[in-house]
C-alpha positions as CSV (number, residue, x, y, z in Angstrom):
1,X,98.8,138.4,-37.9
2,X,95.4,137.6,-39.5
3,X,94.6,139.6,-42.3
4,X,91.7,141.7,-42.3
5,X,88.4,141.3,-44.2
6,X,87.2,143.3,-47.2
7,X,84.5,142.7,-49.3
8,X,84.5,141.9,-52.2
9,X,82.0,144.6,-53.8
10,X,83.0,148.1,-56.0
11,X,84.0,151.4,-54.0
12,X,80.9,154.0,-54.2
13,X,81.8,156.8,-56.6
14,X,79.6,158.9,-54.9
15,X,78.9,158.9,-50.8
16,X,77.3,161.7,-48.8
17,X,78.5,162.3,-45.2
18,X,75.6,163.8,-42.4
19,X,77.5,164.6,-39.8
20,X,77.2,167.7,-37.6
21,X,80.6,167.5,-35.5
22,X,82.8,169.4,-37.6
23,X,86.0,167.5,-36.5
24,X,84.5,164.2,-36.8
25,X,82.9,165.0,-40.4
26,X,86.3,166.0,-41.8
27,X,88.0,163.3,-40.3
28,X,85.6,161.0,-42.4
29,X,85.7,162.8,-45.3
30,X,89.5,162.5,-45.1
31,X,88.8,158.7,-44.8
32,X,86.3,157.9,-47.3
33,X,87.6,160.1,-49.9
34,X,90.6,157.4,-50.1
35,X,87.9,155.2,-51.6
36,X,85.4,157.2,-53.0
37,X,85.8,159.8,-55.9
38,X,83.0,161.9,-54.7
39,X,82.3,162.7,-51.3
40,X,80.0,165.1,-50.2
41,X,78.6,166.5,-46.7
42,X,75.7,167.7,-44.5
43,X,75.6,169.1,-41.0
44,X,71.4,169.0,-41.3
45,X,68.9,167.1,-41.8
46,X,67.8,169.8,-44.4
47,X,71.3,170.0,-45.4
48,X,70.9,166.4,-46.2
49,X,67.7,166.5,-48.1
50,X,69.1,169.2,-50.2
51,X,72.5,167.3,-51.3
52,X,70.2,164.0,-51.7
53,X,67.8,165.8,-54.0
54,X,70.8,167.5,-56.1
55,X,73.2,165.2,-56.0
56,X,71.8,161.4,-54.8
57,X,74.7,159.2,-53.4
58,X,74.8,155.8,-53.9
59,X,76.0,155.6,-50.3
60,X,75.1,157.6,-46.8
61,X,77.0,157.3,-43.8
62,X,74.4,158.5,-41.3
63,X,74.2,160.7,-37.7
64,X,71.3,159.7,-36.1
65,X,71.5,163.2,-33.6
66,X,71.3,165.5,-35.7
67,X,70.5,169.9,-35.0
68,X,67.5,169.9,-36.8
69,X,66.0,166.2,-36.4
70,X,67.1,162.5,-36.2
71,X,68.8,161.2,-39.1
């Protein structure tokens, strides 16, 4: 079986999560934080801003539908 590719680059220590599905943003979070000391979430796009201006991630994983606007 082939093994599978990972890049060679540091884990984020801090990620931000903007997701408005509740299931689907925990199951992420559950993911991510294997590799990521710090993750942080959003269900906004003002959510988003607010955790960005307080706390600024050096990684976002993105929804681009989001209640309030496009991500």
């Amino acid at each position: 079986m082939p093994q599978a590719f990972v890049p060679d680059w540091p884990d984020p220590e801090r990620l931000l999560v903007v997701e408005d599905d509740d299931s689907l943003r925990e199951t992420l979070v559950h993911t991510l934080s294997t590799v990521c000391r710090s993750v942080r979430t959003a269900a906004t796009v003002a959510d988003a801003e607010r955790e960005v201006a307080q706390h600024p991630p050096e990684l976002i994983v993105l929804d681009l539908g989001l209640p309030d606007g496009d991500g």
